[in-house]
C-alpha positions in Angstrom: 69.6 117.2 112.2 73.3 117.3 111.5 75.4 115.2 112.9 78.6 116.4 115.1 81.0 114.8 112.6 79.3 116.8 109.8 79.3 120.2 112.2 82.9 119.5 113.3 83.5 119.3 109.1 81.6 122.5 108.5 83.5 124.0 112.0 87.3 123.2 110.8 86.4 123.3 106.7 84.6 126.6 106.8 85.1 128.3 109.6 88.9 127.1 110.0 89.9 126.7 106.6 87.6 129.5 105.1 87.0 127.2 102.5 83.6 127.7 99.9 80.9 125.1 100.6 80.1 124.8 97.3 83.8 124.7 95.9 85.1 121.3 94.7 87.7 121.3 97.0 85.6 122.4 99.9 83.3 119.8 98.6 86.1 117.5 99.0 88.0 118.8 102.1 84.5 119.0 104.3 83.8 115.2 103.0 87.4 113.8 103.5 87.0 115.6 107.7 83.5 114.1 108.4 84.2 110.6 107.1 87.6 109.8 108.5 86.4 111.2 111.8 83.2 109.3 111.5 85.3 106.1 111.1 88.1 106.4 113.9 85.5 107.2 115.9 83.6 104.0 115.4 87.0 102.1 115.0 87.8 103.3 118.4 84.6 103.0 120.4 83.3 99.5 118.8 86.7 97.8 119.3 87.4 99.0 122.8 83.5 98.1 123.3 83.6 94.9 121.9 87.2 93.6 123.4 85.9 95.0 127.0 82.6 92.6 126.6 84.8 89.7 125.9 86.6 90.4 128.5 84.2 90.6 131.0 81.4 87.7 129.6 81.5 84.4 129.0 81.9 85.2 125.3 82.5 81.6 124.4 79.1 80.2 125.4 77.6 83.0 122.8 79.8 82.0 120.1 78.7 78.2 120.2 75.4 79.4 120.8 75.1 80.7 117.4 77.7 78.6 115.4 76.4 75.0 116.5 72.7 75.2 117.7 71.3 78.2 115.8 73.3 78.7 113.1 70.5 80.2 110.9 69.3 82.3 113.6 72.6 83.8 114.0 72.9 84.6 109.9 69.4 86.3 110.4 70.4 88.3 113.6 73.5 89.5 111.5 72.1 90.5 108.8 68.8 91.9 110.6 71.5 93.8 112.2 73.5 95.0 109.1 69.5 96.4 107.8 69.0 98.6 111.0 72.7 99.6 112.2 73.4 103.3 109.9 76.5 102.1 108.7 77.8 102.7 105.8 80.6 99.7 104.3 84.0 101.6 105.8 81.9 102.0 108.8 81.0 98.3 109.2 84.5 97.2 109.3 85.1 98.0 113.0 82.1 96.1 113.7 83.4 93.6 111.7 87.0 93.7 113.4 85.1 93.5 116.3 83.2 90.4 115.8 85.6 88.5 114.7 88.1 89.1 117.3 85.0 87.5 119.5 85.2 84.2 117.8 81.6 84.7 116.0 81.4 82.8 113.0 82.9 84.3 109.8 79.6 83.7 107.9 77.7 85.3 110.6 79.5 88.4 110.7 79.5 88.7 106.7 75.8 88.4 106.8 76.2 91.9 108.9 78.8 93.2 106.4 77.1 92.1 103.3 73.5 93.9 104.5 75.0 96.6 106.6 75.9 98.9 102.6 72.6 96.9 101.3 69.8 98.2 103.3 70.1 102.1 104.7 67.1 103.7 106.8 67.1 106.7 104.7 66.4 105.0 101.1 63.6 103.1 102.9 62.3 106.1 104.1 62.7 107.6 100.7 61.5 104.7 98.8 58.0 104.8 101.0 57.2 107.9 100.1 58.3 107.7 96.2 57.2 104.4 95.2 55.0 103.0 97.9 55.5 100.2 100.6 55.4 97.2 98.1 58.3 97.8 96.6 60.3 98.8 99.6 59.2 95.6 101.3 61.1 93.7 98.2 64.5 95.9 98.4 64.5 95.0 102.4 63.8 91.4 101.9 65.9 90.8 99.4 68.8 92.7 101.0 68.5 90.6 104.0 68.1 87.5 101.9 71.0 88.3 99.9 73.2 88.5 103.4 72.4 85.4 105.0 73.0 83.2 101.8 76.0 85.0 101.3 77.0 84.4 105.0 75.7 80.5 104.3 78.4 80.5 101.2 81.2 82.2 103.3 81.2 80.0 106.1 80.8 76.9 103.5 83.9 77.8 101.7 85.4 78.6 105.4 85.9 82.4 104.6 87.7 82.8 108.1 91.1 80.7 106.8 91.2 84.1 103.7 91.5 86.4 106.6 94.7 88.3 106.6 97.0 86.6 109.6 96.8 89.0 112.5 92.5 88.8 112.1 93.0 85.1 111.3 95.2 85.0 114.6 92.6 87.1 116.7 89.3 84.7 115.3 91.4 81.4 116.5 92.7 82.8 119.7 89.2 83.6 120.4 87.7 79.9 119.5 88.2 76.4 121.1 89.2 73.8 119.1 87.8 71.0 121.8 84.6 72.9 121.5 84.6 72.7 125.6 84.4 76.8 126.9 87.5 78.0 128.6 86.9 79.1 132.3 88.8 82.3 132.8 89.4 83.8 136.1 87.2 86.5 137.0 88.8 89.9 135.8 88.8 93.2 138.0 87.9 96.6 135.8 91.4 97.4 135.1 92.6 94.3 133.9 89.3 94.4 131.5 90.4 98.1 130.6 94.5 96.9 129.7 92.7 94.0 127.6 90.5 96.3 125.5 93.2 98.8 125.3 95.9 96.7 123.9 93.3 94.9 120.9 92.0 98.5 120.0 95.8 100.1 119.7 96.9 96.4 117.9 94.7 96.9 115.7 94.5 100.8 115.2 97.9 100.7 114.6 97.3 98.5 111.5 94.7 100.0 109.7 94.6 103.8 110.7 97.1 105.2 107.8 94.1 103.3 105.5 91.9 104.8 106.5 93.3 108.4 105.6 94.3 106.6 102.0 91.4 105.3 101.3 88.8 108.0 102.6 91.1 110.9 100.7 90.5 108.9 97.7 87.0 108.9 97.8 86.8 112.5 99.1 88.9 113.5 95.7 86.5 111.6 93.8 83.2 113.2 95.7 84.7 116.7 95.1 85.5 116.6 91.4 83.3 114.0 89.6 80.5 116.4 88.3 76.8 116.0 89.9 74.8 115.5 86.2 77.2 112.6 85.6 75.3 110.3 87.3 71.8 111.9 85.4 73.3 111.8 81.8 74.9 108.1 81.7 73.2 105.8 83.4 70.1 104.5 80.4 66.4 104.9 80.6 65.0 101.1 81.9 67.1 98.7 79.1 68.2 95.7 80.9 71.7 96.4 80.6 71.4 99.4 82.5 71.8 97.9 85.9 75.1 96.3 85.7 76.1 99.1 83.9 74.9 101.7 86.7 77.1 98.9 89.2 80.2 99.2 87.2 79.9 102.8 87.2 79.1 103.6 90.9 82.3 101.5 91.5 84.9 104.2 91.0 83.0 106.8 93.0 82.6 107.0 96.5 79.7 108.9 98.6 78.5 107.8 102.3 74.7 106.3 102.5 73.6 109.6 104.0 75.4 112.0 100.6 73.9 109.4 98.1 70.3 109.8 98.8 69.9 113.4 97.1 71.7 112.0 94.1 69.2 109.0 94.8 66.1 111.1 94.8 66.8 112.7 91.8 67.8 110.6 89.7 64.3 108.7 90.5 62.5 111.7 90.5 63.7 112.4 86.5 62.5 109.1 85.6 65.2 106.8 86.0 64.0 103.2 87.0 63.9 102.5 90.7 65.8 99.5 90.9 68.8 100.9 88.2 68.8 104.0 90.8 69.2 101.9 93.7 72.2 99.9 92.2 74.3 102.5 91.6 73.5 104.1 94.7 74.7 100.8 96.6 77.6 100.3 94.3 78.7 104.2 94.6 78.4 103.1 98.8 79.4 99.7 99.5 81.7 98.0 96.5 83.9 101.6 95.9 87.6 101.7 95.7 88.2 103.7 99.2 86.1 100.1 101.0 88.0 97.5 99.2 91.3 99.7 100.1 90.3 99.3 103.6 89.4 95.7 103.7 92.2 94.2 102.0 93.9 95.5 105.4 91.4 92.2 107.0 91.2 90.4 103.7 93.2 87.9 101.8 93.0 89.2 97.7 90.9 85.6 97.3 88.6 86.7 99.9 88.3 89.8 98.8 87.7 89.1 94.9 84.5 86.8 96.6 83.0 89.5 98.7 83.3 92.1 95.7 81.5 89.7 93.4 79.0 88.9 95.6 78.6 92.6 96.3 78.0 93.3 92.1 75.8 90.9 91.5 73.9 91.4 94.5 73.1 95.1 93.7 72.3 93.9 89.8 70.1 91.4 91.2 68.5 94.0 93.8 68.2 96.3 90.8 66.4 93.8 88.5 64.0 92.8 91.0 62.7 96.4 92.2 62.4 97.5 88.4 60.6 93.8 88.0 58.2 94.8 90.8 57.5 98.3 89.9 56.2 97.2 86.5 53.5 95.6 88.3 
C-alpha cells in the first residue's frame, strides 16, 4: 500500500509537474517531495508529541527510572524500539530531538538511533523468505546488540556534553542535578499547548533549511547514480567486499523502504547476504544527506564517533550474516 507521502509525491511530481516516472529527474524530484515531507511531518508531530507529554507527566520520575535503576533495561527498550519503529536515520532524529529534550539518557536514546537505520521490517520480511529464519534471527540480534553497547560506550564517554549547545541546553534544563524530581504545578491544556508549541518552533526553526539541504542532496544522488552500479562493483563473497560495499553505500542516499528492491536483487544475482545487507544499511543510515542533518544536534567529535560506530557496525553485521550463511 502506498503511503500518502509517496501519493502526495506521485500527486504534485506527476500529476502537477507532468514529470516522467521513470526520468532521472522525476526519479529525483518525486524522491526529494516524499522524503522532506515524510520528515517535517515526523519533526512536527514527534516534537509537539513528545514536549506536550513532558509537560503534562511527571517526566522526571521516568528519566531516573531508566538512568539509575534500570539502566540496561532502558538501553534494551531503546534499541528494541529503534528495531520495530519504520524509521529510517533522517527520520529518527525527531525522535531523537525528542528524547533528549525529555532528559532520557544520551546513551539510551543512541541505542534507539544506532538500531532504528540497523534493523528495518521489510529486510526482515525479505530476509525470511530468501535465506530462512536463522539467519535473520542473527542480523536482528546483532543489530540490537550492536545498539545497546554502543549506547553503553556513549553514555560512558558522556556523549550528551558533544551535543551541540541549544540540545545540550534542552537535555540539562530537562535533568536535576540534586537527583530530587521537581514538583511542577499542575498545567491546564493551553498552557501544555504554548509549551509544546514554542520547543517544536525552537527547534524547527534550527534545523528545517537542513533538512531541504540535505534531503535534495540525496534526491540528486537517487536520481542520477545509475541502478546496475550497485550490481557491477560491489565483489563476489572476498572478505574485503564488505567494507568496501560500506564505503560505497556512503555517498548514496535511498530511504529503507527504496533500498530493498536494489536489496533483493542484488541477493537474488548472487551477491553474499551479509555484503548486500551492508551496503544497503550504509546507502540508509551513514549517507551524506544524515550526517548533514545531525551535525545540526552534533558536536564534529560526536559525530566522527557515531559515524565510526555506524561503519564498523554494518562491516561487522555483514561479516557475521555471510559467516552464518556458509553454515
Amino acid at each position: 500500500m502506498l503511503s500518502i507521502f509517496t501519493k502526495l509525491a506521485d500527486w504534485l511530481v506527476y500529476g502537477v509537474f507532468g514529470l516522467v516516472p521513470d526520468s532521472k529527474i522525476g526519479g529525483a524530484a518525486h524522491f526529494f517531495v516524499e522524503d522532506t515531507t515524510k520528515i517535517f511531518f515526523l519533526l512536527i508531530v514527534m516534537i509537539y508529541v513528545i514536549a506536550l507529554v513532558r509537560a503534562s507527566l511527571d517526566i522526571e520520575r521516568v528519566r531516573d527510572y531508566l538512568a539509575k535503576n534500570n539502566k540496561f533495561f532502558g538501553y534494551l527498550m531503546g534499541s528494541t524500539f529503534g528495531a520495530i519503529t519504520p524509521f529510517c536515520s533522517c527520520s529518527s532524529i525527531p525522535v531523537f530531538l525528542g528524547f533528549t529534550s525529555a532528559g532520557v539518557p544520551v546513551g539510551i536514546t543512541m541505542s534507539f538511533l544506532l538500531t532504528s537505520p540497523l534493523i528495518n521490517e521489510v529486510a526482515v520480511l525479505l530476509l525470511l523468505s530468501l535465506v530462512g529464519w536463522e539467519i535473520t534471527i542473527v542480523y536482528v540480534l546483532v543489530g540490537m546488540l550492536i545498539g545497546i553497547i554502543g549506547g553503553v560506550f556513549l553514555d560512558l564517554i558522556h556523549a550528551e556534553k558533544l551535543l551541540q549547545p541549544f540540545a545540550l541546553k534542552a537535555y540539562e534544563t530537562a535533568t536535576t542535578s540534586d537527583g530530587e524530581y521537581s514538583h511542577r504545578p499542575i498545567l491546564s491544556f493551553s498552557e501544555r499547548h504554548e509549551f509544546a508549541k514554542t520547543e517544536l518552533l525552537d527547534i524547527l526553526s534550527r534545523v528545517w533549511k537542513w533538512v531541504f539541504v540535505g534531503v535534495g542532496l540525496g534526491a540528486a544522488l537517487h536520481g542520477f547514480v545509475p541502478g546496475t552500479w550497485f550490481e557491477e562493483n560491489l565483489g563476489s563473497g572476498q572478505w574485503w567486499s564488505v567494507p568496501v560495499a560500506v564505503l560505497a553505500g556512503i555517498p548514496l542516499y535511498s530511504n529503507a523502504t527504496g533500498v530493498i528492491p536494489v536489496m533483493e536483487s542484488l541477493i537474488v544475482k548472487g551477491l553474499p547476504v551479509g555484503t548486500t545487507l551492508a551496503f544497503c544499511m550504509s546507502t540508509v543510515a551513514a549517507s551524506f544527506p544524515e550526517f548533514i542533518l545531525l551535525k545540526q544536534v552534533m558536536t564534529w567529535k560526536l559525530l566522527a564517533i557515531i559515524f565510526f560506530l555506524l561503519l564498523m557496525s554494518f562491516t561487522l553485521v555483514g561479516w557475521l550474516v555471510n559467516m552464518a550463511s556458509i553454515f
